[in-house]
Backbone as a chain_set.jsonl record, in Angstrom:
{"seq": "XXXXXXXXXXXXXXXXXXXXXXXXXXXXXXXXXXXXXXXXXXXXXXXXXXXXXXXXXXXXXXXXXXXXXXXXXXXXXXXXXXXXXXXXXXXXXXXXXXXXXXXXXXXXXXXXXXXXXXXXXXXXXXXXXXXXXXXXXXXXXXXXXXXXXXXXXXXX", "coords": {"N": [[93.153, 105.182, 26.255], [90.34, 106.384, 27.615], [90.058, 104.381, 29.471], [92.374, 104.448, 30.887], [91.986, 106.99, 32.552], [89.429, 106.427, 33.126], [89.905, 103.957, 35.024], [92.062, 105.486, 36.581], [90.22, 107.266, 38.075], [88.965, 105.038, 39.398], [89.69, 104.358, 41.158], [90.801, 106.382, 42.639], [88.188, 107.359, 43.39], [87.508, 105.13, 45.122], [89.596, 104.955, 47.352], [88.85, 107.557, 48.616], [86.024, 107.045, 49.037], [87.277, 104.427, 51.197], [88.844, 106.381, 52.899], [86.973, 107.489, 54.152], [85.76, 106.195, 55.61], [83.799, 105.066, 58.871], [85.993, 104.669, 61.729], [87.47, 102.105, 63.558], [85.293, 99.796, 65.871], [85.391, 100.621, 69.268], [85.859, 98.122, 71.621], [85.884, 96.951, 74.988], [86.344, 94.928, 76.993], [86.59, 93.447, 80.59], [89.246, 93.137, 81.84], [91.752, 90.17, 82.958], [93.406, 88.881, 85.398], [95.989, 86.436, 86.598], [98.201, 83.966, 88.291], [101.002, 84.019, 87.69], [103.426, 82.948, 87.835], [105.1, 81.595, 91.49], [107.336, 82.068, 93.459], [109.424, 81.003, 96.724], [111.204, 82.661, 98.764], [114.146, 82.757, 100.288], [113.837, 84.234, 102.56], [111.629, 83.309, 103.344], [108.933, 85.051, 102.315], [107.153, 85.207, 99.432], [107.458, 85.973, 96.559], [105.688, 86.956, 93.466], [104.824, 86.338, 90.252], [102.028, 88.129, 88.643], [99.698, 87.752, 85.904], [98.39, 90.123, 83.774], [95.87, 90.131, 81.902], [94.651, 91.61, 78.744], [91.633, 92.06, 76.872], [90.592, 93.45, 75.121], [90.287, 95.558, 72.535], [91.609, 98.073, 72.136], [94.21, 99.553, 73.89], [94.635, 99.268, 77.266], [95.091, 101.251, 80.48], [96.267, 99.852, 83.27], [96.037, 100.655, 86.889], [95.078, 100.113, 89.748], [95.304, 97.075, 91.405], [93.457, 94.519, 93.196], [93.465, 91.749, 94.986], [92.644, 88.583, 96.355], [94.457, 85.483, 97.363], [94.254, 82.137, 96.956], [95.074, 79.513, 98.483], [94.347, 75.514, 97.62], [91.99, 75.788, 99.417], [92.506, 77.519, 101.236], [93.148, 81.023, 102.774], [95.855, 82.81, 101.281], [97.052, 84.905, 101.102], [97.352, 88.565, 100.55], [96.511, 90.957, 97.65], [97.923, 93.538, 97.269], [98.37, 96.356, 94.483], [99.514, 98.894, 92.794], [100.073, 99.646, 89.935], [100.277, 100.92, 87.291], [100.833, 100.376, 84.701], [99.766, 100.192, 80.554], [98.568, 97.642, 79.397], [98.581, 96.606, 76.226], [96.407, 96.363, 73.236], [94.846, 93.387, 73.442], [96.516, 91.489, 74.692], [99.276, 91.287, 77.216], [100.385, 91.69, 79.946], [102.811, 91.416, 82.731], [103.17, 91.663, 86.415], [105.701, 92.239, 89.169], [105.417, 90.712, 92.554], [106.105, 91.373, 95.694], [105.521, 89.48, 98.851], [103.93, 88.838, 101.943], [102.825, 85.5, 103.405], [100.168, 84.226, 104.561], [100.525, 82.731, 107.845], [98.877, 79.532, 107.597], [99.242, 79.189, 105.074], [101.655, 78.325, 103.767], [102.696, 76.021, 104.692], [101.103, 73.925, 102.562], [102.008, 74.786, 100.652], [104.553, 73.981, 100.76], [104.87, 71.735, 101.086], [103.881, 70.916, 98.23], [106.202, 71.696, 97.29], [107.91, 69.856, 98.204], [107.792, 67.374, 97.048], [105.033, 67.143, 95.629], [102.609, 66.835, 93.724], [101.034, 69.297, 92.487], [99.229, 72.528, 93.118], [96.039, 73.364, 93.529], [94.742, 76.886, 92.817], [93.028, 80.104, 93.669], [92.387, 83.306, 92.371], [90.954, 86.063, 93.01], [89.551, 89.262, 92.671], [89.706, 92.581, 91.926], [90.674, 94.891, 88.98], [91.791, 97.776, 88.237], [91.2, 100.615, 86.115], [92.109, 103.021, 83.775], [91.827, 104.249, 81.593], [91.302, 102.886, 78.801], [88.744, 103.949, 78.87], [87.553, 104.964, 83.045], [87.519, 102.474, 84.678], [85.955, 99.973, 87.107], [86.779, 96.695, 87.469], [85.729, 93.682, 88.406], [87.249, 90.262, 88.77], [87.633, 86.534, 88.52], [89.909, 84.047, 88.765], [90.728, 80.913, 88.743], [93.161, 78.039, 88.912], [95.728, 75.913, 88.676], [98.859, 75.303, 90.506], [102.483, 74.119, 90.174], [105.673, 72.382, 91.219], [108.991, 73.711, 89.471], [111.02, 71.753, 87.652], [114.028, 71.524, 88.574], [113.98, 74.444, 89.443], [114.064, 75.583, 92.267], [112.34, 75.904, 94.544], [110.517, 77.178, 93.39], [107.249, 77.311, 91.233], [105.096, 77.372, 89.21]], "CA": [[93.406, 106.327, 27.077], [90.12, 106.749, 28.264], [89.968, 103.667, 29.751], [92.764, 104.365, 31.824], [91.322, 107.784, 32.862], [88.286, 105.578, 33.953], [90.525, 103.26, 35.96], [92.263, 106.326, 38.162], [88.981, 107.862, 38.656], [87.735, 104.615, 40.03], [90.643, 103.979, 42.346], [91.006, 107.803, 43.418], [87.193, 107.503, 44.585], [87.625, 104.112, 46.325], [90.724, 105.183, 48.128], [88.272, 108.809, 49.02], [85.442, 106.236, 50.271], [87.732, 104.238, 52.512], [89.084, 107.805, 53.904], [86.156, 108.461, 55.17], [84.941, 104.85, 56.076], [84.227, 104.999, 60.092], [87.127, 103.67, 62.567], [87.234, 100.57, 63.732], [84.456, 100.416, 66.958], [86.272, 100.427, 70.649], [85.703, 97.246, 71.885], [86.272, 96.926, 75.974], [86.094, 93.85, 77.505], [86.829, 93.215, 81.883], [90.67, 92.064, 82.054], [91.596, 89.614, 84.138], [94.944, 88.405, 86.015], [96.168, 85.117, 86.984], [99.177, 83.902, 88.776], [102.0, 83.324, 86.707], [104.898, 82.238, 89.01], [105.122, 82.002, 92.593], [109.092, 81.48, 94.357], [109.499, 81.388, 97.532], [112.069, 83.378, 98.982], [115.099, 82.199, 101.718], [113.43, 84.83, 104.135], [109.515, 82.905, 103.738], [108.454, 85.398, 101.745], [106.93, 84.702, 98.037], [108.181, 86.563, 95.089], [104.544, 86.392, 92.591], [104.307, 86.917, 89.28], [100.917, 88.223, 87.802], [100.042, 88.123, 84.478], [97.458, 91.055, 83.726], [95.423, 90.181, 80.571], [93.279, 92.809, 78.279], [90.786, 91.789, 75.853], [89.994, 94.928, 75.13], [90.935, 95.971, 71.001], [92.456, 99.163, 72.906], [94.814, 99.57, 75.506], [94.086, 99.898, 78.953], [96.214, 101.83, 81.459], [95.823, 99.479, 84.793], [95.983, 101.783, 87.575], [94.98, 99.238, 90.565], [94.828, 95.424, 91.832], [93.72, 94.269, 94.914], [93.316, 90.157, 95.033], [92.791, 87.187, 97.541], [94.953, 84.356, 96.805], [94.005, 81.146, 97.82], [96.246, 78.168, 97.921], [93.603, 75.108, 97.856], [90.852, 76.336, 100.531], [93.333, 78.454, 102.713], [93.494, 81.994, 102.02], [97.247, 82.98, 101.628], [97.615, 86.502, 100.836], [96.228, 90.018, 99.539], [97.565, 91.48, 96.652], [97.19, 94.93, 96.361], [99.433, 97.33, 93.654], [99.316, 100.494, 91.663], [101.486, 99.593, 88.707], [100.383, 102.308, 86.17], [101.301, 100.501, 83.363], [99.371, 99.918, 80.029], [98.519, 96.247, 78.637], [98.518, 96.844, 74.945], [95.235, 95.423, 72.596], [94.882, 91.943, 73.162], [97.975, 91.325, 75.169], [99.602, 90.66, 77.937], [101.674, 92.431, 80.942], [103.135, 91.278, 83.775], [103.225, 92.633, 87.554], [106.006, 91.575, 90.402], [104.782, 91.601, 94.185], [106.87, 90.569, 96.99], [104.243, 89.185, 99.501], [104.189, 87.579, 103.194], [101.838, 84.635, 102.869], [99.618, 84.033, 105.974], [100.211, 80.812, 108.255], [98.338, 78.251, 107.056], [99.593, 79.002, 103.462], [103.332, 78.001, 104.404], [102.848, 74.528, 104.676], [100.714, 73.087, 101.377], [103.796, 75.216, 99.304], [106.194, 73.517, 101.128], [104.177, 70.053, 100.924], [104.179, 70.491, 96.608], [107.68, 71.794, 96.821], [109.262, 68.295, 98.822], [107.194, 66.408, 95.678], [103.727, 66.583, 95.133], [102.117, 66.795, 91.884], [100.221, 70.664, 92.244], [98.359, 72.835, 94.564], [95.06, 74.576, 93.054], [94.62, 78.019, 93.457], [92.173, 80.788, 93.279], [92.664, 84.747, 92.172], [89.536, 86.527, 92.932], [89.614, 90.77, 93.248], [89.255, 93.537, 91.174], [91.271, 95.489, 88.779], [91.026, 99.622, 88.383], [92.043, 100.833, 84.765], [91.712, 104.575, 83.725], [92.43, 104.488, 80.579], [90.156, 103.837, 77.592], [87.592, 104.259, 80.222], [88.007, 105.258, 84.193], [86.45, 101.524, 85.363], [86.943, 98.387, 88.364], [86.65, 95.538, 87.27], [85.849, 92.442, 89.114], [87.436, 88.99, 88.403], [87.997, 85.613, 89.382], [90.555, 82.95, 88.029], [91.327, 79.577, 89.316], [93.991, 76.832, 88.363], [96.775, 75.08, 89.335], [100.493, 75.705, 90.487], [103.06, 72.73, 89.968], [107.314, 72.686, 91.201], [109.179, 73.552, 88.252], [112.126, 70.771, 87.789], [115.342, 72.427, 88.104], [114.409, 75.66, 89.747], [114.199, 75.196, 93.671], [111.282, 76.289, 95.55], [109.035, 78.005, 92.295], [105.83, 76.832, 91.476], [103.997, 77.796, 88.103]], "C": [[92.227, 106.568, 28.024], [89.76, 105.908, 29.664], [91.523, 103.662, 31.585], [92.757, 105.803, 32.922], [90.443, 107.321, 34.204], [88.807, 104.903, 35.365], [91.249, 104.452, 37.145], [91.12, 106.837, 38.733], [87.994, 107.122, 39.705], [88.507, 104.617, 41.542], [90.951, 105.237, 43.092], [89.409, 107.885, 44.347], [87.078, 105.625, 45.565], [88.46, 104.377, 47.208], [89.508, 106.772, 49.289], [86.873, 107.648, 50.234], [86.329, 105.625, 51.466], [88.656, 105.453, 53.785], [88.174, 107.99, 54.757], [85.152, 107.453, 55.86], [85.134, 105.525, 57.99], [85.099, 104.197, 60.776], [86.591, 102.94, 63.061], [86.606, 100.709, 65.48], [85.557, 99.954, 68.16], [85.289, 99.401, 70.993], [86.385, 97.504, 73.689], [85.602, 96.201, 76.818], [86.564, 93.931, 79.065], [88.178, 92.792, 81.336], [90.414, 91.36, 83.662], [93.121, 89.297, 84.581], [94.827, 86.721, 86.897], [97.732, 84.875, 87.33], [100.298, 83.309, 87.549], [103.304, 82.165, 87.276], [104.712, 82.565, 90.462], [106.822, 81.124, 93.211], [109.186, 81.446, 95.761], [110.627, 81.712, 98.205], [112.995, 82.252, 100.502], [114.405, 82.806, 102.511], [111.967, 83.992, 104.764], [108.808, 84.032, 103.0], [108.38, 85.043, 100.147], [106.941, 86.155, 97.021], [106.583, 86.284, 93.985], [104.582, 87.311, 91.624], [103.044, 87.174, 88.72], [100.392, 88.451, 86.951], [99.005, 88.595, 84.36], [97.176, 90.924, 82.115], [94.554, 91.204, 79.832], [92.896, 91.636, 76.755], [90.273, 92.207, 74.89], [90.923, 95.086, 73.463], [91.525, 97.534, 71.297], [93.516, 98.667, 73.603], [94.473, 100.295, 76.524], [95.487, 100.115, 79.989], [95.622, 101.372, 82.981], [96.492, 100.412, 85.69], [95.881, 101.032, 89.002], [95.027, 97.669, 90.317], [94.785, 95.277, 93.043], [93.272, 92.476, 94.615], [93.17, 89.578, 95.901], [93.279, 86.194, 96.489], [94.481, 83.577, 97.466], [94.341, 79.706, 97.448], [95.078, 76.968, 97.981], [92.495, 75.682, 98.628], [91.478, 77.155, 101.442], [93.654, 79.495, 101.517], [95.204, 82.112, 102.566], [97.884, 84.049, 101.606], [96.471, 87.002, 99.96], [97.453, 90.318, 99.023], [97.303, 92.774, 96.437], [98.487, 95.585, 95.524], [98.945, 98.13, 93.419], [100.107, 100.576, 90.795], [101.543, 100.434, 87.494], [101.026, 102.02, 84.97], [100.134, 99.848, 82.436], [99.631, 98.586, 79.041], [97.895, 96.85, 77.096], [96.789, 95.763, 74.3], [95.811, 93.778, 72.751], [96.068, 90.854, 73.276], [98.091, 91.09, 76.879], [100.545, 91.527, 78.964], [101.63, 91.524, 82.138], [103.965, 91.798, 85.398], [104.42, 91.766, 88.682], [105.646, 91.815, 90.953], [106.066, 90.695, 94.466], [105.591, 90.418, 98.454], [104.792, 88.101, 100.314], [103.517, 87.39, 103.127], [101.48, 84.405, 104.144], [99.931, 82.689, 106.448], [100.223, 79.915, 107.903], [98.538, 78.153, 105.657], [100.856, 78.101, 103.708], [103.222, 76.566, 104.045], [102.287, 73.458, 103.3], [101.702, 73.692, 99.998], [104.477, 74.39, 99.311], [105.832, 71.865, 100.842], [104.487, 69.608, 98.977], [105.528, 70.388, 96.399], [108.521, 70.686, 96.877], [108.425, 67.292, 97.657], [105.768, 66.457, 95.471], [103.254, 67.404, 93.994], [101.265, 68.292, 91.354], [99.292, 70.786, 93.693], [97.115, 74.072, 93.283], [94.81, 75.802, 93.797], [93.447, 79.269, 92.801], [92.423, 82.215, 93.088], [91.65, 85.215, 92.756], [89.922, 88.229, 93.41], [89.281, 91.847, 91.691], [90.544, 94.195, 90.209], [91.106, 96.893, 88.486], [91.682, 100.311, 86.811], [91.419, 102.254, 84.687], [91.629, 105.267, 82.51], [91.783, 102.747, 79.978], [89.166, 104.784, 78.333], [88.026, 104.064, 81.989], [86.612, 103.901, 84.556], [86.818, 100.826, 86.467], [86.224, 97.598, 88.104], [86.513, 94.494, 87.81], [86.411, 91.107, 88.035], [87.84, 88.108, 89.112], [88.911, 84.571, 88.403], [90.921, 81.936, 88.713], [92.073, 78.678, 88.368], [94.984, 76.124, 89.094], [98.111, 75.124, 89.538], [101.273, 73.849, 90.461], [104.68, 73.325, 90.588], [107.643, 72.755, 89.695], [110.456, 72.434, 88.508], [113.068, 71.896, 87.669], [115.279, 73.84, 88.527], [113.386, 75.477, 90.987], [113.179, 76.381, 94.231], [110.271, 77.238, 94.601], [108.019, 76.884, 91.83], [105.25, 77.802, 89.862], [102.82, 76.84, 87.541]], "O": [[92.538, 106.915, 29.163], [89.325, 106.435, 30.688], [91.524, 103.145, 32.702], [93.405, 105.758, 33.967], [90.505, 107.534, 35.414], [88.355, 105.152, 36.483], [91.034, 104.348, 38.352], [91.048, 106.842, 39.962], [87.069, 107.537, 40.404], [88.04, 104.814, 42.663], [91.382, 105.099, 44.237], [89.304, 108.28, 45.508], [86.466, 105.38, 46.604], [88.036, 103.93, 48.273], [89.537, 106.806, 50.519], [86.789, 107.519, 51.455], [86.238, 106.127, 52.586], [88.937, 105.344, 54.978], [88.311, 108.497, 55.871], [84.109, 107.716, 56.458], [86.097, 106.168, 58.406], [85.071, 102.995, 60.513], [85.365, 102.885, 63.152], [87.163, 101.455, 66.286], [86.408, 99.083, 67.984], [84.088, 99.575, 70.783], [87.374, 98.234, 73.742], [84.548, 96.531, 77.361], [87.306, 94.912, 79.007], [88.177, 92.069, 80.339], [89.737, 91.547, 84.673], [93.984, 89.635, 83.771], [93.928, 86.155, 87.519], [98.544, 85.547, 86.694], [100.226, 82.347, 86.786], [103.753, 81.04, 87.059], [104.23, 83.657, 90.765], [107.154, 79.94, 93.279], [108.739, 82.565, 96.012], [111.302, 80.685, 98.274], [112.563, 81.417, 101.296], [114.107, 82.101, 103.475], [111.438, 83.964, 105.875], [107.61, 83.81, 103.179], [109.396, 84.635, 99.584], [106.252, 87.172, 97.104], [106.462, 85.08, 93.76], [104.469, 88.533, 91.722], [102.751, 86.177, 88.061], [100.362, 89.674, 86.812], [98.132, 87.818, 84.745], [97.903, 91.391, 81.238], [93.626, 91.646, 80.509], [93.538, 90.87, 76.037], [89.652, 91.649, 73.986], [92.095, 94.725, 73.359], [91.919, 98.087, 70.27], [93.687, 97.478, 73.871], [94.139, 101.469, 76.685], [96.487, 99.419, 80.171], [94.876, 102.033, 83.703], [97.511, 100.971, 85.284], [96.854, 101.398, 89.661], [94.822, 97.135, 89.227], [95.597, 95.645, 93.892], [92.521, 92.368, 93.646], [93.79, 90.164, 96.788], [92.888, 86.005, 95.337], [94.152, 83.902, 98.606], [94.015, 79.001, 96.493], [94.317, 77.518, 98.777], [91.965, 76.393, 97.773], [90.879, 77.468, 102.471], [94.038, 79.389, 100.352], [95.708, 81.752, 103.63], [99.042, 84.229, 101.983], [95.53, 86.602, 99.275], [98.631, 90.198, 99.359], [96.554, 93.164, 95.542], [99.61, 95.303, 95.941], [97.781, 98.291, 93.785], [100.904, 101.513, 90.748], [102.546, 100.643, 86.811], [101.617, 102.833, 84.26], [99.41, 99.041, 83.019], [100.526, 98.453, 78.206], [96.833, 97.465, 77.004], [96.289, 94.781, 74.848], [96.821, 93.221, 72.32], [96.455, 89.928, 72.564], [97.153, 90.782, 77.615], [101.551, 92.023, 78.454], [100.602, 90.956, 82.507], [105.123, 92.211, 85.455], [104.053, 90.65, 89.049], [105.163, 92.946, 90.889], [106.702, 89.823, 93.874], [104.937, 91.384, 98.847], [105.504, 87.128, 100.066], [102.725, 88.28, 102.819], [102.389, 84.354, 104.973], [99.731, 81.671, 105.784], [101.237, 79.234, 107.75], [98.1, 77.194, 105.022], [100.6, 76.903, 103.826], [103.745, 76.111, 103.028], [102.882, 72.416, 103.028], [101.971, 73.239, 98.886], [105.057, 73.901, 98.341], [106.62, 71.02, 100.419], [105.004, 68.597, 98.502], [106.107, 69.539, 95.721], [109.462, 70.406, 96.134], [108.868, 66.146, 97.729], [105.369, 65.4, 94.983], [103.631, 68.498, 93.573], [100.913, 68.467, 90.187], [98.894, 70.072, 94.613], [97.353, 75.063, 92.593], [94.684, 75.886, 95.019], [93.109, 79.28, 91.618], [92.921, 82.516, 94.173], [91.226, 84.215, 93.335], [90.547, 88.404, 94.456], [88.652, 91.569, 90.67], [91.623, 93.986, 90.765], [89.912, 97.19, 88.519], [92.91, 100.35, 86.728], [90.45, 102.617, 85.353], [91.431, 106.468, 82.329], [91.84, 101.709, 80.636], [88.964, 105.998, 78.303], [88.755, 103.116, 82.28], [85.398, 104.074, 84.663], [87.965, 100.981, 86.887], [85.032, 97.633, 88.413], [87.637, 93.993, 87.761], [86.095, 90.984, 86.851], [88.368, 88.359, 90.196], [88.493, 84.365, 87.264], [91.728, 82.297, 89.569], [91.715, 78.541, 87.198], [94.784, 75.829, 90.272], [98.708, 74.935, 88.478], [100.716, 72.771, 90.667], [104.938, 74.524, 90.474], [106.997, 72.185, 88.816], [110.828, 72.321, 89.676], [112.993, 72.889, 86.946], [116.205, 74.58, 88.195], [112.181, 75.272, 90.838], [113.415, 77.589, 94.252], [109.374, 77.923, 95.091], [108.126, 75.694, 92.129], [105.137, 79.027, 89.886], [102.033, 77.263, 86.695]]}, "num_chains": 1, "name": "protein.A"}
């Protein structure tokens, strides 16, 4: 009996310590964004998906983006939004734009699209979050777009 006395007494104050253990520390890392998809539209305009990452063991409520794209060495567009939505801990959201691509972009799309093997590209801008903390973020991402087989004039 008293043995099992002993035993609630130990487990009623371990359960009382982890009550009052401190929460787990806020962690808040820069997010960053990177192109996910780019289509290009019948009119010449591009359709871009952007995939808005957090790092952050919170969630952050993005609030801005402004970007330079840049298809190989030619800039091709600004990205700016205000999408006001929150990327969950250690997750993932994604933003549509609809975006006219300057000039000299036009043509190394259209060059991967009739067959060639990828076009590298660069992100580089800021993002504005308000939520854990009111910050702007700079970032830069580079990689590579490719045709997808089977779906006519996109690029991921």
């Amino acid at each position: 009996m008293m043995r099992a006395v002993l035993r609630a007494l130990c487990c009623a104050a371990l359960l009382l310590l982890i009550a009052c253990s401190p929460a787990r520390p806020k962690r808040v890392f820069p997010p960053t964004a990177s192109v996910q998809q780019l289509v290009v539209q019948p009119d010449g305009s591009w359709a871009i998906t952007l995939r808005v990452q957090n790092f952050s063991n919170v969630g952050m409520r993005i609030d801005g983006v402004q970007a330079r794209l840049e298809l190989g060495q030619v800039h091709a567009a600004d990205l700016v939004a205000s999408p006001g939505f929150v990327v969950p801990a250690g997750s993932v959201e994604v933003l549509e734009l609809e975006v006219t691509p300057l000039e000299p972009a036009r043509e190394p799309v259209a060059a991967v699209l009739r067959g060639g093997s990828g076009l590298r590209y660069r992100l580089s801008g800021s993002l504005t979050s308000s939520e854990p903390d009111r910050r702007r973020d700079e970032f830069e991402f580079s990689s590579a777009l490719a045709p997808v087989p089977g779906l006519e004039g996109t690029l991921r």
